[in-house]
Every structure is written in structure tokens, then in C-alpha cells.
C-alpha positions in Angstrom: 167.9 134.9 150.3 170.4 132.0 149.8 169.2 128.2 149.6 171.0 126.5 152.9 171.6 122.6 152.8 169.3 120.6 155.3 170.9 119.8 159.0 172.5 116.6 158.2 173.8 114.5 160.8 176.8 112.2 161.0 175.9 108.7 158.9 177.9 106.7 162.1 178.4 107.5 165.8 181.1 106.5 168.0 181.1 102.8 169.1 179.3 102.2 165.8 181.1 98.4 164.1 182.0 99.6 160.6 184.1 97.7 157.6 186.2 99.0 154.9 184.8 99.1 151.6 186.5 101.1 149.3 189.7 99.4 147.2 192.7 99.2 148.5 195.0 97.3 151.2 192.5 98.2 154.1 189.2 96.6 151.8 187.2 94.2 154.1 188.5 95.0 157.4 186.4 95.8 160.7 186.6 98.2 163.1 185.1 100.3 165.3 184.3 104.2 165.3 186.1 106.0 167.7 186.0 109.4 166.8 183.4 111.6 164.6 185.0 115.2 162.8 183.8 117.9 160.5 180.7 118.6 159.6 180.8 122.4 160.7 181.1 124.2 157.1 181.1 121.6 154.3 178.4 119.0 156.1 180.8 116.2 154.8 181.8 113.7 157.8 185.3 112.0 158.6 185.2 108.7 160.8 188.4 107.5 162.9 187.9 104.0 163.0 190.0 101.7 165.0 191.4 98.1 164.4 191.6 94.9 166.3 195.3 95.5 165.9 194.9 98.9 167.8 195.8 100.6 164.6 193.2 103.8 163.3 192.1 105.7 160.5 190.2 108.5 159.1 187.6 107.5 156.2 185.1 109.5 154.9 181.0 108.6 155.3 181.1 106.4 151.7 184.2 104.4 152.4 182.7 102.0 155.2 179.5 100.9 156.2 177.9 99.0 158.8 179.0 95.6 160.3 176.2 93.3 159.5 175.0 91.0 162.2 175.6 87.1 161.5 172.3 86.0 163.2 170.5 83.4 161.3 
């Protein structure tokens, strides 16, 4: 009987504040998640995010992370 991977769910949801970590011209900038894809077959998760500038793109899971809050 074959071995199946664990339910995994997506790392961000929609409305979730996200910035741009991985190199290149987009590194450092914020966004929100507008869109959640994939997932079905290969478990692996693609996020639209959008820009302050109105422009979007699709990163995968390990290219952003969270927005952290600047409450002290």
C-alpha cells in the first residue's frame, strides 16, 4: 500500500500581509495575498500577492513570509 504525504494546508490565506524575500528586484517589498493555487497533486502552494502599486505576482510558499507587526 503506498505511503501518502500528510494533508497539508496552504502556509498563507487570502488577505494575509506578506513581503518578498527571495533575491532579486522584488526583495523587500509588501503586499498582500490575493489569491491561493495548487495544492491538488504536488501539495506545493503558489501565492498571488498584490502591490501597493496595484501590480501582482505569483511566488511560491518560501519566497515571502509574513509582515511583522511594528508594535513596541
Amino acid at each position: 500500500m503506498p505511503i501518502l504525504p500528510p494533508s497539508r494546508t496552504p502556509q498563507f490565506r487570502v488577505g494575509d500581509k506578506v513581503v518578498v524575500v527571495n533575491p532579486g528586484s522584488d526583495k523587500g517589498k509588501e503586499g498582500v495575498v490575493i489569491l491561493v493555487s495548487g495544492g491538488t497533486g504536488d501539495f506545493v502552494y503558489r501565492y498571488n500577492v498584490q502591490f501597493e502599486d496595484g501590480a501582482s505576482k505569483k511566488y511560491f510558499g518560501f519566497e515571502i513570509e509574513f509582515v511583522l507587526s511594528q508594535s513596541a
